[in-house]
C-alpha positions as CSV (number, residue, x, y, z in Angstrom):
1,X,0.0,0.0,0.0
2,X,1.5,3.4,-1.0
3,X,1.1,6.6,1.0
4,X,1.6,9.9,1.6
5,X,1.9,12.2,4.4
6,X,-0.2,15.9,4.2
7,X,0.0,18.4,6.6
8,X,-3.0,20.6,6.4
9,X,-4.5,24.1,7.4
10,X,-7.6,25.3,5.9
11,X,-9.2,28.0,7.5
12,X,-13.2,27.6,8.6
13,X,-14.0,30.2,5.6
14,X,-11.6,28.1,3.2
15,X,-13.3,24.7,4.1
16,X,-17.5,26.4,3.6
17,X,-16.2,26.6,-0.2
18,X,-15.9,22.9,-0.3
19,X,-18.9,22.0,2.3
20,X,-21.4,24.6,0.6
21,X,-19.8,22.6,-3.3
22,X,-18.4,25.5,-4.4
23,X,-15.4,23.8,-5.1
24,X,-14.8,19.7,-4.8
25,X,-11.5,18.9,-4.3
26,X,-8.8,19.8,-1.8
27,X,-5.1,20.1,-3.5
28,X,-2.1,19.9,-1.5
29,X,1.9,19.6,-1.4
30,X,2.5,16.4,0.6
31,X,5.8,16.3,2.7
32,X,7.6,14.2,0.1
33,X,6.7,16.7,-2.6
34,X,4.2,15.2,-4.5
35,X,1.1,16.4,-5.4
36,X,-2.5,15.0,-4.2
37,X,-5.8,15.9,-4.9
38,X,-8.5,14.4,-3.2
39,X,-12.1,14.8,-2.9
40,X,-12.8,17.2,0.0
41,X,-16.1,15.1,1.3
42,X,-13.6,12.7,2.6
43,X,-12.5,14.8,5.0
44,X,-15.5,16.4,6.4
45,X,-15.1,14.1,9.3
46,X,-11.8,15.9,10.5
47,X,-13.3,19.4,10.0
48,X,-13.6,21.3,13.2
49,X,-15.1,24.7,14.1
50,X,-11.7,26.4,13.1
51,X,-11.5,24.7,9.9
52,X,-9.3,21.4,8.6
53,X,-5.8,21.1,10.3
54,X,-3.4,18.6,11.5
55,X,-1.3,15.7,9.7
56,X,-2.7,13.1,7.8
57,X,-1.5,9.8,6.3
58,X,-3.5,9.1,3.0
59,X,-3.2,5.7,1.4
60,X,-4.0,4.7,-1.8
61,X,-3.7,1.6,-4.1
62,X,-1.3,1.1,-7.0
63,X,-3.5,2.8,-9.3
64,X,-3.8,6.2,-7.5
65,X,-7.1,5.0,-5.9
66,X,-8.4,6.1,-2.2
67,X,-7.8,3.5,0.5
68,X,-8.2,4.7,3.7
69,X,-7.1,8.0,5.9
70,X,-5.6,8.2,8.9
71,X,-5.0,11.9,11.6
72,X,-1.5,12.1,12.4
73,X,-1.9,14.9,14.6
């Protein structure tokens, strides 16, 4: 299983684009320096009242496909 580690901060305001559909996927710079973009419903569940922050361990198959996520911190 492949992996990569994000580190994200998205502010409260940032995160209502993606909850109200306005946009539908969350890009960032993993610490290796790869790209990812993943659907931003899959992280509703780690959205808080300030917004989306901490570390997080994404896995995916050998095709690019969403495993599983896991919070870091």
């Amino acid at each position: 299983m492949r992996y990569v580690i994000l580190d994200l901060a998205i502010s409260r305001e940032e995160y209502m684009k993606y909850y109200q559909g306005r946009a539908v996927h969350i890009s960032a710079r993993a610490r290796d320096g790869r790209m990812v973009r993943l659907p931003a419903s899959v992280m509703r569940q780690y959205v808080s009242l300030s917004g989306l922050k901490g570390s997080f361990t994404v896995y995916f198959d050998d095709q690019g496909r969403l495993l599983q996520i896991d919070r870091l911190s």
